[in-house]
TORKOL-4160 file (C-alpha; in steps of 0.2 Angstrom, whole numbers, padded with zeros to 4 digits, m for minus):
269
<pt num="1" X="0183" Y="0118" Z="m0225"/>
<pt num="2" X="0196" Y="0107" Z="m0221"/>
<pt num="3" X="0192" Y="0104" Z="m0205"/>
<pt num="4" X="0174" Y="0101" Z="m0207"/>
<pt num="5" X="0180" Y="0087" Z="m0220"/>
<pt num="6" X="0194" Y="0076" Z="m0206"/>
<pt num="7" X="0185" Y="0082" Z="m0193"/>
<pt num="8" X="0168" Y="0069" Z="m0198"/>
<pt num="9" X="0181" Y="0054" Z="m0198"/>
<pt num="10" X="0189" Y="0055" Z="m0180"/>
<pt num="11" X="0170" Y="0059" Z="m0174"/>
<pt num="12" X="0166" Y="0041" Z="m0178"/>
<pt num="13" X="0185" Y="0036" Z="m0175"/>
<pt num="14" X="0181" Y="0043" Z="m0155"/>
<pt num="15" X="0163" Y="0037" Z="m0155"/>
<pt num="16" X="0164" Y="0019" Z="m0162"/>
<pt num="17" X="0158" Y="0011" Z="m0147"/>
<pt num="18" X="0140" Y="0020" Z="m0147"/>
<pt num="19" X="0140" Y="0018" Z="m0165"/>
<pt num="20" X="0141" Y="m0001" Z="m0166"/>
<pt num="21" X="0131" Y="0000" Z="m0151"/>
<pt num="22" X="0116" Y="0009" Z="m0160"/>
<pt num="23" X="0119" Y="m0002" Z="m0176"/>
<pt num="24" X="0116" Y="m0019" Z="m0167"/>
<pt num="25" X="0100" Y="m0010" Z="m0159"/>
<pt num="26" X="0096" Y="m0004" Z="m0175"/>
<pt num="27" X="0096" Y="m0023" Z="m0182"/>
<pt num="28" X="0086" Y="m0030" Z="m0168"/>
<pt num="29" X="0073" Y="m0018" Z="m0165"/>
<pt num="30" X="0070" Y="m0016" Z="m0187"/>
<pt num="31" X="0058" Y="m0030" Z="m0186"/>
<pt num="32" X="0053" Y="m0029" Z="m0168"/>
<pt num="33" X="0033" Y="m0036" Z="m0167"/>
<pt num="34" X="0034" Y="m0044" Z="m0183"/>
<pt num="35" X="0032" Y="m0062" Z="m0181"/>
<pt num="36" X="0045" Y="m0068" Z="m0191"/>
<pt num="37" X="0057" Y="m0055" Z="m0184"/>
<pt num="38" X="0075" Y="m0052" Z="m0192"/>
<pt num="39" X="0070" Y="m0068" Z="m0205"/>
<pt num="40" X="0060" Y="m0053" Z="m0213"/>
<pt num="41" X="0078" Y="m0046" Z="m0217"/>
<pt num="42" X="0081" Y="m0060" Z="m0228"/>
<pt num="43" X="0066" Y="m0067" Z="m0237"/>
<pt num="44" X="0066" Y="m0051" Z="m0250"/>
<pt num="45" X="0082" Y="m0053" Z="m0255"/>
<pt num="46" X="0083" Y="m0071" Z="m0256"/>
<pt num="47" X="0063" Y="m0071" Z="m0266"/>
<pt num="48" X="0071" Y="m0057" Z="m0278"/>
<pt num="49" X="0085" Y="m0068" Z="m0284"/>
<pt num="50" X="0075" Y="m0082" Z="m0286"/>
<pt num="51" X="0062" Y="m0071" Z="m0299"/>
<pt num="52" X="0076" Y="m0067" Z="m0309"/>
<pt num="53" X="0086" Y="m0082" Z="m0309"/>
<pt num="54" X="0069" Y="m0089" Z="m0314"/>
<pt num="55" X="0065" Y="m0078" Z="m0328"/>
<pt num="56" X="0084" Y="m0074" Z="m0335"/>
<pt num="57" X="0089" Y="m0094" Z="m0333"/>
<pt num="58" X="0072" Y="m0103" Z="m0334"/>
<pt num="59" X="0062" Y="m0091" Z="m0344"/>
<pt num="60" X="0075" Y="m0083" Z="m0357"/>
<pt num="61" X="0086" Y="m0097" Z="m0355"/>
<pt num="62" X="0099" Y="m0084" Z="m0353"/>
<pt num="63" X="0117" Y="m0095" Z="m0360"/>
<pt num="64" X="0129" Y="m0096" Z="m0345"/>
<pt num="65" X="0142" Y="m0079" Z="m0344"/>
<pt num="66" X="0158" Y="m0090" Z="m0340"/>
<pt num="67" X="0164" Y="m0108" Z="m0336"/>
<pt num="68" X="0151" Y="m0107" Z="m0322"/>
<pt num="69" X="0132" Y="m0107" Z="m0319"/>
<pt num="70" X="0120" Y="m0091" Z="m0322"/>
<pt num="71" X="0115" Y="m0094" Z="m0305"/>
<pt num="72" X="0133" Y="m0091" Z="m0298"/>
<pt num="73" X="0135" Y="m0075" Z="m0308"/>
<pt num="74" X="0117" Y="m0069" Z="m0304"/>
<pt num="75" X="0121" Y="m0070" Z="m0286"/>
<pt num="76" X="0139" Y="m0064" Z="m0283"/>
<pt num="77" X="0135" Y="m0049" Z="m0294"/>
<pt num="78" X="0118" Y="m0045" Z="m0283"/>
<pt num="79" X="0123" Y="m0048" Z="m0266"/>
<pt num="80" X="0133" Y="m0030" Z="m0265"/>
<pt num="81" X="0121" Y="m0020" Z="m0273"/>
<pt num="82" X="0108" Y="m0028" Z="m0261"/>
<pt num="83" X="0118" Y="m0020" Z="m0247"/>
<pt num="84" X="0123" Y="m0005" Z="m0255"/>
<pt num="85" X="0103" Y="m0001" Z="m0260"/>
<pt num="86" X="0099" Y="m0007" Z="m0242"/>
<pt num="87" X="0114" Y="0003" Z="m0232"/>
<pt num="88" X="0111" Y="0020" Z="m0242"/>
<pt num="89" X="0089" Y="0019" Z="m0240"/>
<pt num="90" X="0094" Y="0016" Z="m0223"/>
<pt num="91" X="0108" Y="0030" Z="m0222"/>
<pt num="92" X="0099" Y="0041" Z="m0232"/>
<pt num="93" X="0084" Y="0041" Z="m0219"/>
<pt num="94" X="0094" Y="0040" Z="m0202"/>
<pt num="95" X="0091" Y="0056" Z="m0199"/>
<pt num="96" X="0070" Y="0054" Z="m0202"/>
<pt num="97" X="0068" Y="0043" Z="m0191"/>
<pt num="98" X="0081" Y="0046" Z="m0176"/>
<pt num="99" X="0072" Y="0064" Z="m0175"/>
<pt num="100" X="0073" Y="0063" Z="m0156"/>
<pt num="101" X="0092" Y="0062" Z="m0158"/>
<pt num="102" X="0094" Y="0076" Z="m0169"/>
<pt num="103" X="0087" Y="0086" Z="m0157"/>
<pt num="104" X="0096" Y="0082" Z="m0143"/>
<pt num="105" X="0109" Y="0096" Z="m0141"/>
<pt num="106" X="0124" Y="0085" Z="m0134"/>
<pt num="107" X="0122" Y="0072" Z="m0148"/>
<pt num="108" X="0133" Y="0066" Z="m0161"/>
<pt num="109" X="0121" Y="0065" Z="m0173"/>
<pt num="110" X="0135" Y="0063" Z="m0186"/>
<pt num="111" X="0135" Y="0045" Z="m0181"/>
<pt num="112" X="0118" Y="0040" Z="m0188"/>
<pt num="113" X="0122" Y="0037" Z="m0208"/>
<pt num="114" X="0135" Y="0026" Z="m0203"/>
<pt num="115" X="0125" Y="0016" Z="m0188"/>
<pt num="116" X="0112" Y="0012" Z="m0203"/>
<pt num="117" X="0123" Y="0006" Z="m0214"/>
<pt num="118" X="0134" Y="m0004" Z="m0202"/>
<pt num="119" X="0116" Y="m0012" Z="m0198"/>
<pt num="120" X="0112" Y="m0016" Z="m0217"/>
<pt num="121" X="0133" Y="m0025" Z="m0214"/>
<pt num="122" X="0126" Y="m0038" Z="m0204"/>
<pt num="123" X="0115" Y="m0043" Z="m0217"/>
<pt num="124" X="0127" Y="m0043" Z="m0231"/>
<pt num="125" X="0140" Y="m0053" Z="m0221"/>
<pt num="126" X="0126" Y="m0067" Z="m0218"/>
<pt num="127" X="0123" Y="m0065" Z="m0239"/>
<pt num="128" X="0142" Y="m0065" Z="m0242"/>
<pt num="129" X="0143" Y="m0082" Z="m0235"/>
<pt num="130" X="0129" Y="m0090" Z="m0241"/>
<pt num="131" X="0136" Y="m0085" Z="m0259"/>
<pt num="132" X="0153" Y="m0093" Z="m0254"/>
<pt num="133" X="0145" Y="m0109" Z="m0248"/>
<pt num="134" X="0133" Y="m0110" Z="m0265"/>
<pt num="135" X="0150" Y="m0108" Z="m0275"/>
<pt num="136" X="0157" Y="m0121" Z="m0267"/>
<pt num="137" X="0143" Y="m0131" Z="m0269"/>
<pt num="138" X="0144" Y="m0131" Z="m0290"/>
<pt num="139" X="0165" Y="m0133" Z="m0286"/>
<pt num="140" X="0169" Y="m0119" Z="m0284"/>
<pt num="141" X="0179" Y="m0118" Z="m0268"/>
<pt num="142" X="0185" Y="m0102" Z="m0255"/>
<pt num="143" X="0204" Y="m0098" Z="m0259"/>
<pt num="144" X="0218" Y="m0085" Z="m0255"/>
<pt num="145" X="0207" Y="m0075" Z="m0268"/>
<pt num="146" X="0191" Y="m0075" Z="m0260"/>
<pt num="147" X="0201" Y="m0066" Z="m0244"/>
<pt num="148" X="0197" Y="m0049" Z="m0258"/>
<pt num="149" X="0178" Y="m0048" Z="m0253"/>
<pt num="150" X="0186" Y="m0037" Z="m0235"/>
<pt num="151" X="0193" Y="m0024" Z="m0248"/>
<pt num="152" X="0179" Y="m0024" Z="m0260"/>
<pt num="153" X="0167" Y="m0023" Z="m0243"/>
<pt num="154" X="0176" Y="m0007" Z="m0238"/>
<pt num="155" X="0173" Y="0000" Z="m0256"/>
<pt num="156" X="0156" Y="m0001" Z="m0256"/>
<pt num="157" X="0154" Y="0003" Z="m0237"/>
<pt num="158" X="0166" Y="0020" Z="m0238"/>
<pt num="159" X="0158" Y="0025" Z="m0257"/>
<pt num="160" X="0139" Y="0021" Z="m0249"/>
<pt num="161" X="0144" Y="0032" Z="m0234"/>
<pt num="162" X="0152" Y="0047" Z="m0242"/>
<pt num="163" X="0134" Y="0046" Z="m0252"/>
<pt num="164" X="0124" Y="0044" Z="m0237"/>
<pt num="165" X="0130" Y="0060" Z="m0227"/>
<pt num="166" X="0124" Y="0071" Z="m0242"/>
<pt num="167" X="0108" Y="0065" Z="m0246"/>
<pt num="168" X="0104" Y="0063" Z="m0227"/>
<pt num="169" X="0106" Y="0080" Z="m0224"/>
<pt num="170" X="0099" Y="0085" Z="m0240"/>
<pt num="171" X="0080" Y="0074" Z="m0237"/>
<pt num="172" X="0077" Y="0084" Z="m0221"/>
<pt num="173" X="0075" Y="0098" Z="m0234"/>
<pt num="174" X="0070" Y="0091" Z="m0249"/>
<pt num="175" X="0057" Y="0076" Z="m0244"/>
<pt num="176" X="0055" Y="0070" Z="m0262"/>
<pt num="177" X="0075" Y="0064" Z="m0263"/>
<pt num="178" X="0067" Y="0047" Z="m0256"/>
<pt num="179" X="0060" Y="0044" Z="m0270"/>
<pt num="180" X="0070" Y="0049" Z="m0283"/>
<pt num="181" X="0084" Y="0037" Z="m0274"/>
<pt num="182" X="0072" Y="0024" Z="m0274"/>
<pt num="183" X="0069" Y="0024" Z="m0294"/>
<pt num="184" X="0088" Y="0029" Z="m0297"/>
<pt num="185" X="0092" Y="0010" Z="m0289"/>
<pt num="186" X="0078" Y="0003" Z="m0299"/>
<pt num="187" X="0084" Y="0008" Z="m0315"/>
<pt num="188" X="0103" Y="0006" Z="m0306"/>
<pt num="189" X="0103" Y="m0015" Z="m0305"/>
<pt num="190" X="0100" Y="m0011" Z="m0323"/>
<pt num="191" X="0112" Y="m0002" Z="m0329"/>
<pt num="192" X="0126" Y="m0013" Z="m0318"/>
<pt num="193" X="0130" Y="m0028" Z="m0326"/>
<pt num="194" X="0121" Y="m0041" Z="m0314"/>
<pt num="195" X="0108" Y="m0049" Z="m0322"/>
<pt num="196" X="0120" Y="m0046" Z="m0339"/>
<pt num="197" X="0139" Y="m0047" Z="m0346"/>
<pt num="198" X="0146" Y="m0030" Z="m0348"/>
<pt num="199" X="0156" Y="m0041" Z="m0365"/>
<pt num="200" X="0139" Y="m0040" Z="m0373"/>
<pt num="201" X="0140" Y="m0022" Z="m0374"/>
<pt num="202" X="0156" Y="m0025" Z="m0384"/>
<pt num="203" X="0149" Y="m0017" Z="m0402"/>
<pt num="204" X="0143" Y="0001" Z="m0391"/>
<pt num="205" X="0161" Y="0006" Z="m0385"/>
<pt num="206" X="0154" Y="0023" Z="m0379"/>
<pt num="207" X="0139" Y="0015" Z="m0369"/>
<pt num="208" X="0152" Y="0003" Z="m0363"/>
<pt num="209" X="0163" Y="0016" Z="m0357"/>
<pt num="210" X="0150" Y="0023" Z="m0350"/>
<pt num="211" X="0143" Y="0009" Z="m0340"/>
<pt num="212" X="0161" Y="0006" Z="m0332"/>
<pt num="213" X="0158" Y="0026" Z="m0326"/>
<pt num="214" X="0146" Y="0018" Z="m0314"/>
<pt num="215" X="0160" Y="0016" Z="m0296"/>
<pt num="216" X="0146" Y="m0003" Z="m0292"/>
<pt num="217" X="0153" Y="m0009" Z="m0308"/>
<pt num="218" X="0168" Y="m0011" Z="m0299"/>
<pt num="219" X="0162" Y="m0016" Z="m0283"/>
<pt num="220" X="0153" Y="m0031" Z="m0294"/>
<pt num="221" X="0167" Y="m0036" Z="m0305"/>
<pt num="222" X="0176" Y="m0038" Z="m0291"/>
<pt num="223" X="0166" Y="m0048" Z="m0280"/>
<pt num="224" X="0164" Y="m0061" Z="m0295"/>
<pt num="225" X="0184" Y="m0059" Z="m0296"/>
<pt num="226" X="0185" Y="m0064" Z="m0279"/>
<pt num="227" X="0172" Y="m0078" Z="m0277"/>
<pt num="228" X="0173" Y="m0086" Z="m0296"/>
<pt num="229" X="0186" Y="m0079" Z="m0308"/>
<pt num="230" X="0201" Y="m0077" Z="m0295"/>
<pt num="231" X="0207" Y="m0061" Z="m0301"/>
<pt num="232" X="0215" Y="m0050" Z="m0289"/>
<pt num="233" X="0211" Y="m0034" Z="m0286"/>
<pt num="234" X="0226" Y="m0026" Z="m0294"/>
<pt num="235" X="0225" Y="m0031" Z="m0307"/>
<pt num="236" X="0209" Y="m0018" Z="m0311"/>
<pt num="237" X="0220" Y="m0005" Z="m0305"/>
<pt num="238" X="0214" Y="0008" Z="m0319"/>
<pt num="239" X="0199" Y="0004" Z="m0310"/>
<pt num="240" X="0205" Y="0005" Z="m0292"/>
<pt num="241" X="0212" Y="0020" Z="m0297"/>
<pt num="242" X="0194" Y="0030" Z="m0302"/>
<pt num="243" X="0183" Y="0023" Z="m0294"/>
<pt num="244" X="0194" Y="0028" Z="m0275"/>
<pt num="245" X="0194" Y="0047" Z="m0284"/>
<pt num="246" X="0178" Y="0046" Z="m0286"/>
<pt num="247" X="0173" Y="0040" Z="m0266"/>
<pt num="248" X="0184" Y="0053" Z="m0259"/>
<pt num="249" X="0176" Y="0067" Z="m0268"/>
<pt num="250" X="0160" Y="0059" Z="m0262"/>
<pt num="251" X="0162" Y="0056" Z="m0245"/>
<pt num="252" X="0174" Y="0075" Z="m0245"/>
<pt num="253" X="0157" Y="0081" Z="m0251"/>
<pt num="254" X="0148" Y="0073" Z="m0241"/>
<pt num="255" X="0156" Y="0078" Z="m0225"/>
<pt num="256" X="0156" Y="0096" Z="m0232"/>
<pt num="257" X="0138" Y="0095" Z="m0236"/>
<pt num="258" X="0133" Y="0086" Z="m0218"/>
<pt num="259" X="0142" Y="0098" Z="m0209"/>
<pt num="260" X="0134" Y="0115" Z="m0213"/>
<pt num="261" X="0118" Y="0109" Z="m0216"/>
<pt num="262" X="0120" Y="0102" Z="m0197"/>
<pt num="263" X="0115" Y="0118" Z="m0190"/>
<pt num="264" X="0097" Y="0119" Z="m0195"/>
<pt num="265" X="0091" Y="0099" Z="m0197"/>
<pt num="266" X="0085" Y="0103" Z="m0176"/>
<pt num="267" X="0075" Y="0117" Z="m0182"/>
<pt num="268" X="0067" Y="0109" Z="m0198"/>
<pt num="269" X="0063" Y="0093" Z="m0189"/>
């Protein structure tokens, strides 16, 4: 067992160049034939925070979370879970559609979550800036704080990765997980405080505590710590603290899960 579990990370250690290989193919050739190409990659995300600045700010007049704009809060707190909901539908159907791998007896098919998420990175990195630069056009400016958004990019990148190996192995024998992930982030943005301040939930300490059960709640505080309220990371270290437990029992079960299943994705596909 242990060696199925250290074993997955020195296969990507040792195969990193076809990895980031694959990944940049894998961005370039998503939109191939469409006539806006890669733009495609970021007109959805771009249009869904516009609806819901539109109808929390405009239509609810939603009163401003902090010392800074709805519009600020909306976005640093939604540009992560874009790219986890992205990286794990991607990672999640890696092996789907790179069937002509899997069946490839000399390929390292355990490369393919990973070249799926790193692909959904690109887009993040390009959102990541464009929320910096909006901050800073309301004032509020890139310091020595902002430099946190590397850690709090690895947290999501190892948590949505850890996930990725299990239900990738686990949709080649049960077709209907797609779906169920799809209306698990559905009811997911909701139940991270994005659109909403987790203080509101103040007078229901249990669904409060619940709520910070959830390991994006930390990925989203601390993006908004890092871009707006220049809070470093340690100083959540209660939160740290749970929400690396919980990833490395992910991506340890992940691996585990991944690694015996292995063996008969060639034969289902």
């Amino acid at each position: 067992m242990k060696e199925k579990i250290l074993g997955l990370p020195r296969e990507l250690f040792e195969n990193r160049r076809l990895i980031f290989s694959l990944a940049r193919n894998d961005f370039k050739t998503r939109y191939a034939g469409s006539y806006l190409g890669i733009i495609w990659a970021f007109v959805q995300p771009v249009i869904t925070v516009l609806v819901y600045w539109f109808v929390f700010e405009v239509g609810f007049k939603t009163p401003s979370p902090g010392t800074y704009p709805f519009l600020l809060y909306l976005v640093a707190g939604i540009v992560p879970w874009f790219f986890f909901s992205d990286a794990l539908n991607g990672g999640t159907n890696a092996l789907l559609e790179y069937s002509y791998l899997v069946k490839k007896v000399v390929f390292k098919i355990s490369v393919l979550p990973i070249v799926k998420i790193i692909s959904a990175l690109f887009v993040h990195v390009f959102f990541t800036i464009f929320t910096i630069f909006l901050c800073s056009l309301y004032g509020y400016w890139p310091s020595i704080y902002t430099l946190q958004i590397f850690y709090y990019v690895i947290c999501v990148f190892v948590f949505t990765l850890g996930l990725a190996y299990a239900t990738s192995a686990i949709v080649i024998f049960f077709r209907d997980l797609t779906q169920i992930i799809g209306i698990a982030l559905q009811v997911g943005i909701w139940l991270t405080p994005i659109m909403w301040k987790i203080e509101q939930m103040e007078n229901h300490p249990v669904v409060l505590n619940i709520i910070k059960l959830n390991p994006l709640y930390y990925v989203v505080t601390g993006y908004r710590d890092a871009i707006l309220d220049k809070i470093w990371f340690w100083e959540r270290w209660q939160l740290g603290l749970y929400f690396w437990g919980i990833t490395i029992m992910l991506f340890a079960g992940g691996a585990l899960i991944f690694k015996r299943l292995k063996v008969h994705f060639a034969d289902v596909l």
